[in-house]
PAMIVO-802905 format. One line per field, with one value per residue (C-alpha): x, y, z. Coordinates in steps of 0.05 Angstrom, whole numbers, padded with zeros to 5 digits. Example, Ala and Ser with C-alpha at 12.3 -4.5 7.8 and 13.67 -1.06 7.14 Angstrom:
BEGIN
c1	(00246 | 00273);
c2	(-00090 | -00021);
c3	(00156 | 00143);
//
This chain:
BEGIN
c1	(00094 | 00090 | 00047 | 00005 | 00062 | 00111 | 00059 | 00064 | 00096 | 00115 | 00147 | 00166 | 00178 | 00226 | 00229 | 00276 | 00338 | 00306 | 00239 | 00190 | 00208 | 00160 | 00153 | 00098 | 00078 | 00046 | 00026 | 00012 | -00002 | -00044 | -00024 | -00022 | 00002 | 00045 | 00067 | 00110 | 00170 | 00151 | 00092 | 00125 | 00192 | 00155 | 00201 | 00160 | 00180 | 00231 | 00281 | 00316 | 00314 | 00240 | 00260 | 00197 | 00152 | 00184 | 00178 | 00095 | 00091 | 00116 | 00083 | 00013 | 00020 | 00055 | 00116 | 00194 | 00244 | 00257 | 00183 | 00196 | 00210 | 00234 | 00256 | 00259 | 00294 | 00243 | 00300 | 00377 | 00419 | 00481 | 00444 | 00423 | 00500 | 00519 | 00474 | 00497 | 00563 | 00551 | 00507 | 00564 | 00625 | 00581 | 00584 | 00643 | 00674 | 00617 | 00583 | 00631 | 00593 | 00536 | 00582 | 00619 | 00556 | 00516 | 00579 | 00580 | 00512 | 00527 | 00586 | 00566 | 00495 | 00460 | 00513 | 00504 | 00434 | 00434 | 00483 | 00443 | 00382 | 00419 | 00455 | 00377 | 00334 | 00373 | 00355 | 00394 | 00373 | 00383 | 00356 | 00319 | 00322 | 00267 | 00275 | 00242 | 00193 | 00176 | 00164 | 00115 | 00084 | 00068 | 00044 | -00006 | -00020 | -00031 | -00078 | -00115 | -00196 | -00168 | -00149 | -00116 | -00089 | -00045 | 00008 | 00043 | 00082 | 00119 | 00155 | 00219 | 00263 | 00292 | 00354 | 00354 | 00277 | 00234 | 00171 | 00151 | 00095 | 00075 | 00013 | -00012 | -00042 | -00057 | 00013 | 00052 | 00082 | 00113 | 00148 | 00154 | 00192 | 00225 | 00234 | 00312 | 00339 | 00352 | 00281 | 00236 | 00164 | 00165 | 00231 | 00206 | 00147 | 00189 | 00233 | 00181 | 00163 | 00231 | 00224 | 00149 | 00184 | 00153 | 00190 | 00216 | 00196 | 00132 | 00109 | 00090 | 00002 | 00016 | 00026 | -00030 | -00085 | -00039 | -00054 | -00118 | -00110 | -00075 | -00071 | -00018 | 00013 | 00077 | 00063 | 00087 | 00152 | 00159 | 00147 | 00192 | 00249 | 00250 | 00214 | 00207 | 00143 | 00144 | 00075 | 00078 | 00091 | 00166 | 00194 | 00267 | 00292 | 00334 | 00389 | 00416 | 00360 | 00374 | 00415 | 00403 | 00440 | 00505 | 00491 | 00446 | 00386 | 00337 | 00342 | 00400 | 00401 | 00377 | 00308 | 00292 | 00301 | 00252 | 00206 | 00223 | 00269 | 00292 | 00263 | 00212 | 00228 | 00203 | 00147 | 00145 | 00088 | 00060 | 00045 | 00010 | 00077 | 00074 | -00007 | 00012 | 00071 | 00033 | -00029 | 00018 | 00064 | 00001 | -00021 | 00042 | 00041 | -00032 | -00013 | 00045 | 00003 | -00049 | -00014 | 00028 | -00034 | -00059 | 00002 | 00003 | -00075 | -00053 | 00007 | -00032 | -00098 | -00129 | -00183 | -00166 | -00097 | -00061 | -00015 | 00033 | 00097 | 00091 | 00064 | -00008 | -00008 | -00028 | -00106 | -00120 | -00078 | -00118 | -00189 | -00167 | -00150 | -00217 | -00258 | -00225 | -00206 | -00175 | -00180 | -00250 | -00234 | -00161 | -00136 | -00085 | -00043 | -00063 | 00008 | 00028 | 00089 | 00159 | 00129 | 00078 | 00142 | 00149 | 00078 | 00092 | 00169 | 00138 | 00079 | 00123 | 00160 | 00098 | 00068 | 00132 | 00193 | 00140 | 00096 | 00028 | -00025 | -00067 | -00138 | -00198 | -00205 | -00279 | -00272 | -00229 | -00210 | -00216 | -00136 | -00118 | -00141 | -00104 | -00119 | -00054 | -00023 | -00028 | -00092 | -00104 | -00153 | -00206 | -00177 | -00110 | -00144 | -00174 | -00120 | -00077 | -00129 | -00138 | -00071 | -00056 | -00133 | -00148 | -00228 | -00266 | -00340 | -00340 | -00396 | -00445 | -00441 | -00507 | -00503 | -00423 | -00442 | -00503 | -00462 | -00397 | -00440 | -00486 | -00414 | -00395 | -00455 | -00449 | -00399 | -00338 | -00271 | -00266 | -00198 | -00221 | -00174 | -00218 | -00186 | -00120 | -00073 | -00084 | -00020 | -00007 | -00009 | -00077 | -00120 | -00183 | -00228 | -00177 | -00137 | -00175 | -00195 | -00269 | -00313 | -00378 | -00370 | -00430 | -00402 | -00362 | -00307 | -00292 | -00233 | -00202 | -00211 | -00177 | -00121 | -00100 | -00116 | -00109 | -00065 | -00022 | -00009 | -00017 | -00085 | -00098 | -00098 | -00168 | -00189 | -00223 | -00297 | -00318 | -00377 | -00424 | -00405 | -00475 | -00495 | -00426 | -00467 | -00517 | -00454 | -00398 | -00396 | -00360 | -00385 | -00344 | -00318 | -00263 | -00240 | -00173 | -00178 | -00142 | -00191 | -00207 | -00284 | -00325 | -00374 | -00451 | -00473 | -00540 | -00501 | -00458 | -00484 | -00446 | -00424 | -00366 | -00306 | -00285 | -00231 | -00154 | -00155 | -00216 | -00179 | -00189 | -00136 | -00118 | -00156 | -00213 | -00226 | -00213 | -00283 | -00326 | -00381 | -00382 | -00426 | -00484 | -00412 | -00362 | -00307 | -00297 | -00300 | -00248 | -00231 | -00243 | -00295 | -00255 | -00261 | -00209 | -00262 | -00262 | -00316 | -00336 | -00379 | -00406 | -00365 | -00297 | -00296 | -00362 | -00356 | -00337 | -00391 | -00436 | -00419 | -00425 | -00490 | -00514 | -00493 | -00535 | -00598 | -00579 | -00573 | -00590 | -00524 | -00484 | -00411 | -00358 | -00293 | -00237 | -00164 | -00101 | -00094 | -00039 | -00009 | 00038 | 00111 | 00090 | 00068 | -00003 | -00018 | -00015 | -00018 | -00068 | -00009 | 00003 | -00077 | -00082 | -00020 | -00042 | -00112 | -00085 | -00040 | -00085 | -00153 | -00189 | -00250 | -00260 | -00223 | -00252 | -00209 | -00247 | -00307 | -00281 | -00293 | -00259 | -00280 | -00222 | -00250 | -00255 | -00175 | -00127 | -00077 | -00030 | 00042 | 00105 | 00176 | 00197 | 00163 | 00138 | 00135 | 00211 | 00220 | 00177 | 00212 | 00157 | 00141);
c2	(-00825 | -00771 | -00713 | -00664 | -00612 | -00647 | -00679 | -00606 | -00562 | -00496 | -00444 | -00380 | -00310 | -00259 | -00199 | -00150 | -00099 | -00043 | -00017 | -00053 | -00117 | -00166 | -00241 | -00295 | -00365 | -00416 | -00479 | -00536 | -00470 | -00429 | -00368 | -00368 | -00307 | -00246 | -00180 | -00124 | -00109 | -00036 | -00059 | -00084 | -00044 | 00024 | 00052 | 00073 | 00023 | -00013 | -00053 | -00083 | -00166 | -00171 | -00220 | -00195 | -00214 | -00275 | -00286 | -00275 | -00322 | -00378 | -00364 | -00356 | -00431 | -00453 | -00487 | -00475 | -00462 | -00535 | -00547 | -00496 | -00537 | -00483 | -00411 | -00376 | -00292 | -00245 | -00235 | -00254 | -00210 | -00221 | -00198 | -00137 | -00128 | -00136 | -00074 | -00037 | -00044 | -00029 | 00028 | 00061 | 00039 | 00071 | 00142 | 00132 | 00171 | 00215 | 00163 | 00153 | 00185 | 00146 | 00075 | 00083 | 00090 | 00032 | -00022 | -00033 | -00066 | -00106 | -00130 | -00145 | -00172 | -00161 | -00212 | -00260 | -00279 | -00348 | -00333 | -00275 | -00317 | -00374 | -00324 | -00291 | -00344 | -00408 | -00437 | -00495 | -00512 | -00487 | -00427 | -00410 | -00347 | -00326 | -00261 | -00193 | -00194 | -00272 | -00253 | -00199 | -00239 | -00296 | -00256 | -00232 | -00293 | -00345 | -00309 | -00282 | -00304 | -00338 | -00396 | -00371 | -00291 | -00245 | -00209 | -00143 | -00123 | -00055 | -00015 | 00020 | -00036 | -00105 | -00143 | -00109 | -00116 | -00055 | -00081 | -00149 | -00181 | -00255 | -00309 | -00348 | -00416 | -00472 | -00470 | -00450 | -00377 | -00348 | -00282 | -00266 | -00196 | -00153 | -00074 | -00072 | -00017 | 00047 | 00055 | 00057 | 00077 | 00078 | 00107 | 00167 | 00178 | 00166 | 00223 | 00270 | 00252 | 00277 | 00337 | 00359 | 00351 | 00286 | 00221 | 00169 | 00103 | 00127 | 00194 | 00170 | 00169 | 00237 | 00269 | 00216 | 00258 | 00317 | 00312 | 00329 | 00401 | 00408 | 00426 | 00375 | 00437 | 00399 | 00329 | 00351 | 00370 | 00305 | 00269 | 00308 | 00316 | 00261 | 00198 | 00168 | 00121 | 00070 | 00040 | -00028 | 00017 | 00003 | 00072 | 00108 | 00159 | 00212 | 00205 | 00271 | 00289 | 00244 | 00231 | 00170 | 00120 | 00148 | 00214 | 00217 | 00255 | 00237 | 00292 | 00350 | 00422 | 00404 | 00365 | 00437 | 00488 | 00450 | 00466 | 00536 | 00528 | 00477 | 00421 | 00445 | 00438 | 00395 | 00424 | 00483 | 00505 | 00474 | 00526 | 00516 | 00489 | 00432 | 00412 | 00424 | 00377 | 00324 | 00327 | 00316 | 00260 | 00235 | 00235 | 00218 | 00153 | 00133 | 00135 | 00088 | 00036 | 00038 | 00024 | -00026 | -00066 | -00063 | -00091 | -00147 | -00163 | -00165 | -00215 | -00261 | -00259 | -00271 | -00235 | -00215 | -00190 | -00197 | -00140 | -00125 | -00081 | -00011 | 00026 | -00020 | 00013 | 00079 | 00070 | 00125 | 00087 | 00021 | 00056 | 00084 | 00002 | -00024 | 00036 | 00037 | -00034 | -00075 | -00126 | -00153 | -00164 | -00139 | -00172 | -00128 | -00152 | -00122 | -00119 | -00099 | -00063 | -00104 | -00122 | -00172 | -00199 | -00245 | -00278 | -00283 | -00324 | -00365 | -00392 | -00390 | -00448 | -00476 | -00488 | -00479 | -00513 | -00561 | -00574 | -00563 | -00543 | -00484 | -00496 | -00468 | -00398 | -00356 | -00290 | -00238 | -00252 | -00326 | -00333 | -00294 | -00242 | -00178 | -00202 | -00239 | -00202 | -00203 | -00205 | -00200 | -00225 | -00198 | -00227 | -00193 | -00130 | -00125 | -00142 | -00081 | -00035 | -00050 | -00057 | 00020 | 00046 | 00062 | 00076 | 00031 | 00002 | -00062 | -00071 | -00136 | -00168 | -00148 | -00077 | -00066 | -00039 | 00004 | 00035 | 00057 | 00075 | 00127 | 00155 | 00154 | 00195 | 00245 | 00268 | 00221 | 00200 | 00135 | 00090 | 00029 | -00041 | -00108 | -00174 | -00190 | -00136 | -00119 | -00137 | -00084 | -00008 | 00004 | 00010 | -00040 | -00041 | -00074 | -00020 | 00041 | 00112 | 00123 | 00191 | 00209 | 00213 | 00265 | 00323 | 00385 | 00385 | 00314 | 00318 | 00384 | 00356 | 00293 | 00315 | 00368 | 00354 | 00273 | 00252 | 00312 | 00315 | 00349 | 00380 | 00369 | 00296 | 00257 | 00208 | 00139 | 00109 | 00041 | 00031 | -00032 | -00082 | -00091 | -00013 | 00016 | 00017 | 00067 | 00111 | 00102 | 00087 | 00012 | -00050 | -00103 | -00104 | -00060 | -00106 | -00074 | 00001 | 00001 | 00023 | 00094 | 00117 | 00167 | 00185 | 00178 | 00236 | 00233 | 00237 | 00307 | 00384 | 00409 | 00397 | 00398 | 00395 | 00468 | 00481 | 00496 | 00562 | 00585 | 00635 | 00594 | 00567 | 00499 | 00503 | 00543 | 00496 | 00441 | 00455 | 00463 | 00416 | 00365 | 00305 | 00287 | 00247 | 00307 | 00284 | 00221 | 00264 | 00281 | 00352 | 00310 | 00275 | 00213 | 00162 | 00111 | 00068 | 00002 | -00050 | -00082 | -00151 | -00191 | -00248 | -00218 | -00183 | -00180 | -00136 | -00070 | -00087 | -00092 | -00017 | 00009 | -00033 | -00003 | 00077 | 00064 | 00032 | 00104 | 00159 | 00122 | 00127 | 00061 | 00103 | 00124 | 00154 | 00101 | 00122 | 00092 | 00084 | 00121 | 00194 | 00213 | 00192 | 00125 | 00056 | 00032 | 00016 | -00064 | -00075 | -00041 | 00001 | 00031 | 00037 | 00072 | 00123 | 00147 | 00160 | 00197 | 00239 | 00262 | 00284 | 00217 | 00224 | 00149 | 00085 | 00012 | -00036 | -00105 | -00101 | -00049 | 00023 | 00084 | 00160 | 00211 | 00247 | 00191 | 00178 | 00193 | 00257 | 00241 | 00251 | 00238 | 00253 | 00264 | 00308 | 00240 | 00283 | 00293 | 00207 | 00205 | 00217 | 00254 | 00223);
c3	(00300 | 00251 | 00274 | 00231 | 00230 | 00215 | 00155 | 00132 | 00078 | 00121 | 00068 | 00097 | 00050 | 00069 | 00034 | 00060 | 00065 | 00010 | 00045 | 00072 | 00101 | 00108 | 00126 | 00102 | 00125 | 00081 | 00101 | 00044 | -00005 | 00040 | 00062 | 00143 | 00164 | 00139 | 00163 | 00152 | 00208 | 00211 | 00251 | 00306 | 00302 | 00295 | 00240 | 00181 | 00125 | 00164 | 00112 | 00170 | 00159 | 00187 | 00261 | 00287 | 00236 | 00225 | 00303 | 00297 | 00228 | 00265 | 00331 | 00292 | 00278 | 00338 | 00297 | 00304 | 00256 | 00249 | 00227 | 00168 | 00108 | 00058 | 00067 | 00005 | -00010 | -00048 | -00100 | -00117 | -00087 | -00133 | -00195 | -00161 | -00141 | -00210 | -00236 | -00179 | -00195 | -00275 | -00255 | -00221 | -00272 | -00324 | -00277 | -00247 | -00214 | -00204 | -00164 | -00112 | -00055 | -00066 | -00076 | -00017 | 00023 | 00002 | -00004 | 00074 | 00079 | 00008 | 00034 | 00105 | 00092 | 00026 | -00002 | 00052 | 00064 | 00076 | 00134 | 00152 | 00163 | 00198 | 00250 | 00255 | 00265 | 00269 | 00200 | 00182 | 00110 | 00047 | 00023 | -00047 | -00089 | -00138 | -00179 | -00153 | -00210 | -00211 | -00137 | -00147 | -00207 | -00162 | -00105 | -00167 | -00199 | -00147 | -00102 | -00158 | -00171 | -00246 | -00268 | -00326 | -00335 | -00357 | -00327 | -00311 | -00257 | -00253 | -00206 | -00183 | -00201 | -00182 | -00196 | -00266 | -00285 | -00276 | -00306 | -00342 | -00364 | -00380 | -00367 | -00315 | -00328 | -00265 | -00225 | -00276 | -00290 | -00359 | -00360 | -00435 | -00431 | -00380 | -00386 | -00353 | -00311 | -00306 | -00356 | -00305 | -00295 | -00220 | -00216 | -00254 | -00218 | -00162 | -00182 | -00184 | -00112 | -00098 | -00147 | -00111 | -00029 | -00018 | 00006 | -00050 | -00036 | 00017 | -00024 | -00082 | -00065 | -00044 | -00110 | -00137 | -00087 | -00112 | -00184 | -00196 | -00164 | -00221 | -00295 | -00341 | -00371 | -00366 | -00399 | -00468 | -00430 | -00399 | -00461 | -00505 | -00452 | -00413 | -00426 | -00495 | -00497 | -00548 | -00580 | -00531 | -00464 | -00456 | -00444 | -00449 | -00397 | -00423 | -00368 | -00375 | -00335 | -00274 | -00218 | -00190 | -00231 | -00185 | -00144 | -00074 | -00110 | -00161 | -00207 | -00231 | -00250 | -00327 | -00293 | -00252 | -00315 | -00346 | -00294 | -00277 | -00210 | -00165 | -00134 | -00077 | 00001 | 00041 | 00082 | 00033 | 00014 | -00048 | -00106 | -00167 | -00204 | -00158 | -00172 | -00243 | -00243 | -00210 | -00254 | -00313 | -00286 | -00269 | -00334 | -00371 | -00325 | -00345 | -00406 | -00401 | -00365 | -00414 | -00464 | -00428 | -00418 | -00483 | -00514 | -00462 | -00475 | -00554 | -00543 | -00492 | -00512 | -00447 | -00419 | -00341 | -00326 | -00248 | -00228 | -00169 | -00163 | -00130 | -00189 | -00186 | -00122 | -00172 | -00158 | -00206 | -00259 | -00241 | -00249 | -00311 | -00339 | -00309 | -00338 | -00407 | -00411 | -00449 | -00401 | -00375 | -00307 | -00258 | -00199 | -00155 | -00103 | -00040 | -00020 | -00091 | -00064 | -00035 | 00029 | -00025 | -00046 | 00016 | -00006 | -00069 | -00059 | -00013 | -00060 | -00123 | -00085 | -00062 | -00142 | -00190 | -00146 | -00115 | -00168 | -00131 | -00169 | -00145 | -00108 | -00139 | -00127 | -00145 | -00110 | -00112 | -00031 | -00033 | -00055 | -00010 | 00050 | 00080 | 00143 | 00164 | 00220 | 00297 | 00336 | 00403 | 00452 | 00500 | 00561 | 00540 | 00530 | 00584 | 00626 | 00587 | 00604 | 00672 | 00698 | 00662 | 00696 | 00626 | 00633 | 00588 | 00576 | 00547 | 00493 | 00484 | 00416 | 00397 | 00418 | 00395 | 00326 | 00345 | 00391 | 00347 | 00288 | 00346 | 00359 | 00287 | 00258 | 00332 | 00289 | 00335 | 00304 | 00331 | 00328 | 00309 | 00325 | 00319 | 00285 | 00248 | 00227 | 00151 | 00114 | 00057 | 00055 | 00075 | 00126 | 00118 | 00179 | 00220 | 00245 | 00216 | 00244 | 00227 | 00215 | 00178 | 00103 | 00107 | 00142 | 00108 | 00164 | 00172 | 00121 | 00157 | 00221 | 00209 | 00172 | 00208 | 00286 | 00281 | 00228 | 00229 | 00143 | 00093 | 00082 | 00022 | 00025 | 00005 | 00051 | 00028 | 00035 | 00061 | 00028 | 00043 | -00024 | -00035 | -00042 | -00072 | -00133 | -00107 | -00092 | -00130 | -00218 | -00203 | -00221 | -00192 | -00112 | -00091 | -00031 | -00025 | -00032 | -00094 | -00147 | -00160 | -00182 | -00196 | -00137 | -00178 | -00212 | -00182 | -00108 | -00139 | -00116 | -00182 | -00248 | -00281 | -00231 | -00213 | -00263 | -00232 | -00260 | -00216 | -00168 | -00112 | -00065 | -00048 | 00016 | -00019 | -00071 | -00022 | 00023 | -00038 | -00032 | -00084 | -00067 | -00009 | 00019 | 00015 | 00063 | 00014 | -00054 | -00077 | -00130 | -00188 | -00152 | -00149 | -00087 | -00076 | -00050 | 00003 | -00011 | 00053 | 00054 | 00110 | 00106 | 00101 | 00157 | 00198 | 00247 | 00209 | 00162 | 00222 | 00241 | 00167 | 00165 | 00235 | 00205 | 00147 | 00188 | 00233 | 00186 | 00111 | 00082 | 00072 | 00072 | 00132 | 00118 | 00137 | 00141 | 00173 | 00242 | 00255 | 00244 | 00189 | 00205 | 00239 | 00221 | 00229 | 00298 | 00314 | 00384 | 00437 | 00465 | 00404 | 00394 | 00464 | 00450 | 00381 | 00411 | 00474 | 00421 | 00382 | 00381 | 00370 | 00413 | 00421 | 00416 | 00400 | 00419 | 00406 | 00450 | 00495 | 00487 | 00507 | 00516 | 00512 | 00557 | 00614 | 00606 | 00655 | 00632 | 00579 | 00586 | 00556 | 00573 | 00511 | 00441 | 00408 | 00341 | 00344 | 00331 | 00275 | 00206 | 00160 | 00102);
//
């Protein structure tokens, strides 16, 4: 007798051995479960091959590897090799250092993944390749609300593809052009990551909230130097300027005289050169993707466009497209980065190797949700907290979101963990730490005594979907956090934005009041808003809902649970030890809820901070 899982198509996605490994599970085209390794591995943007996420996508659904029916690589490793290995002939010798560095993984994994994955996990069959950018286009496509769409996908790069663009229609894909390696939008705006101290590869939203401290005093530099823009957004990097098709660094001795000195420090202090060079890459990059999508709306023709890659991870960029158009509606991958890739191989099997055409999709979450990683039980929970004597007080049902909001608008930052893991970059009411969007010090306080960064960084609304009009200049739902608005005028103490050249300091212009919601406007008065409705995730629109019904305002700031250096949190262990080191004052956990001040003292033998690699 046949059984219903063995009646079933199980695909599972791997994406891995760059940054971000991830792994997703779909069953007979829906997507099941997914989740990136640096969740459970606690290595910020682990590219190791993802075993433990793997190990949850099949335990979500109770199934083996022998119940999995394809297994299918985000990308083709041998094309990648091949650009490598042109990249560094084309330097060589000068690239030596960097070769002999990366050939040991090529040559002892990267170039062997089916036997990688059968040593891993015991996976017998064969395994498929798609390309890096058919991967993210699918992961952009597929889920998305349309039946029929264009699309763009850009980022660092692939195999050789660093941006391409096409049309959707039913289950089929067409990529119609490719932008090839080493022009690259994300790797410039990657290299000015580098340039500004920040992290390639993880810094990259830092000098987004950097930019608008900023004047672009330096975009005529960028564009006459070292990028040449053509009319249909393909670009041209003047490679006299870089180092990364062979050295260890981004950018050379030419890139810094153009800027006036070398490339800041890490942890440096950031001077007005740095705002200014962010505001201007910033710019130049807008720029690009504008006119990107309005070639690709001229040579499709369709009306709504799908993007992925890292760079539609540029909310700013995104906002700009919706607000100027050309395109009537835009559907971003919430996992628009690598980690997305894993999705996306796994349903490009599922509708172009198969031949299964797509279900009806209406909304932009009905495709596909972010909540696909680990949840855990009450009776699990409890028996964590008890068997630790962690202090707790477990909440009713009816009372649970009256309760968090009262601590909430007391002016508490509360860790809050209820539900499935989000799978992507952000934080979405799943693993989230929450504070009052009204009060002047809730950005200083959570920057610099909980999440231990940078202090200039904005922190995002969640905003009730059904009054994010009444707050925010959008008109459609921003389910992801990846859309970028204006805060309404009507809500703003003062007009225009305080000009750069004001006198003020970073951390001067930084407390000026700008809205009735300060801690969520930003200095441009900008919010990189979260849309919350009732039926994708009750519960934290039970405790926005509750705040409002308490103080009339439908908005709490929501940031990542977690501190700078370190994944999100996923389990209640690593829920309970981010709020003991830091100054959370309470922790949700489900039901249950904890008071710092009721916990047993906190010790550990070693400096936790010393383990965490800053970003």
């Amino acid at each position: 007798m046949i059984n219903e899982k063995q009646k079933s198509t199980y695909i599972l996605g791997i994406s891995c051995f760059y940054h971000d490994s991830a792994a997703c599970l779909v069953k007979d085209g829906l997507i099941l479960a997914a989740a990136q390794e640096e969740r459970f591995t606690r290595k910020k943007h682990d590219p190791r091959f993802p075993e433990n996420a793997i190990d949850f996508c099949l335990k979500t659904e109770q199934i083996s590897v022998s119940d999995l029916s394809y297994v299918v690589f985000y990308d083709k490793p041998f094309l990648t090799f091949e650009r490598l290995l042109m990249s560094y002939l084309t330097v060589a010798p000068q690239g030596l250092r960097s070769w002999m560095q990366a050939m040991p993984l090529w040559l002892g994994q990267k170039l062997h993944i089916p036997k990688i994955i059968r040593e891993k996990i015991g996976y017998e069959g064969d395994v498929l390749f798609t390309e890096h950018h058919e991967a993210h286009a699918a992961s952009a496509f597929f889920p998305s609300p349309f039946e029929e769409a264009a699309i763009l996908t850009i980022d660092g790069v692939g195999e050789w593809a660093t941006a391409s663009y096409g049309y959707g229609k039913g289950n089929e894909i067409t990529l119609l052009k490719e932008l090839h390696f080493p022009d690259s939008l994300g790797l410039l705006y990657s290299a000015f990551t580098y340039f500004t101290g920040f992290r390639v590869n993880s810094g990259e939203y830092k000098l987004m909230g950097l930019a608008p401290y900023g004047e672009p005093i330096y975009k005529n530099i960028i564009l006459d130097k070292l990028v040449d823009v053509k009319a249909d957004g393909s670009i041209r990097l003047n490679l006299t300027y870089f180092d990364f098709l062979g050295g260890l660094r981004m950018t050379n001795r030419r890139f810094a005289k153009l800027f006036g000195g070398p490339a800041r420090k890490p942890e440096s202090r950031i001077t007005k050169r740095e705002m200014d060079i962010a505001a201007s890459i910033q710019a130049v990059t807008e720029d690009i993707v504008m006119k990107m999508a309005r070639h690709v709306h001229k040579e499709t023709g369709l009306k709504n466009v799908c993007m992925a890659g890292g760079v539609a991870l540029n909310c700013v960029a995104n906002g700009k497209l919706i607000a100027e158009g050309p395109f009537k509606d835009v559907w971003i991958q919430p996992a628009a980065g690598d980690a997305g890739c894993a999705v996306g191989a796994a349903l490009s099997v599922w509708h172009r190797f198969l031949g299964n055409p797509r279900k009806n999709v209406h909304s932009y979450t009905h495709g596909m949700q972010t909540y696909l990683g680990p949840d855990f039980h009450m009776q699990g929970i409890r028996r964590f907290l008890e068997e630790n004597k962690y202090p707790y007080h477990e909440m009713t049902e009816d009372k649970r979101a009256q309760q968090i909001a009262g601590q909430i608008a007391n002016g508490k930052i509360v860790g809050y963990m209820a539900g499935r893991m989000e799978f992507g970059p952000r934080a979405l009411g799943a693993r989230s730490i929450l504070g009052d969007a009204r009060r002047e010090d809730t950005q200083t306080t959570m920057n610099l005594k909980i999440k231990y960064r940078e202090s200039f960084r904005p922190f995002a609304p969640s905003v009730l979907e059904e009054k994010a009009g009444e707050y925010f200049d959008i008109d459609r739902p921003s389910p992801f956090m990846l859309l970028v608005s204006k805060v309404c005028q009507k809500r703003c103490l003062s007009q225009p934005p305080v000009p750069p050249s004001d006198g003020k300091n970073m951390m001067e212009r930084l407390k000026i009041k700008r809205s009735d919601i300060p801690a969520v406007t930003h200095l441009d008065y900008s919010a990189r808003l979260q849309t919350v409705n009732q039926a994708d995730k009750p519960d934290y629109h039970g405790v926005i809902k509750a705040f409002e019904d308490l103080t009339g305002c439908a908005v709490i700031v929501n940031t990542s649970f977690n501190v700078r250096g370190e994944p999100i949190v996923c389990s209640p262990l690593d829920a309970y030890r981010c709020f003991m080191r830091t100054e959370i004052d309470v922790l949700v956990i489900e039901n249950c809820m904890l008071f710092k001040e009721e916990q047993p003292v906190w010790q550990e033998k070693d400096n936790w901070r010393d383990k965490l690699e800053l970003d």
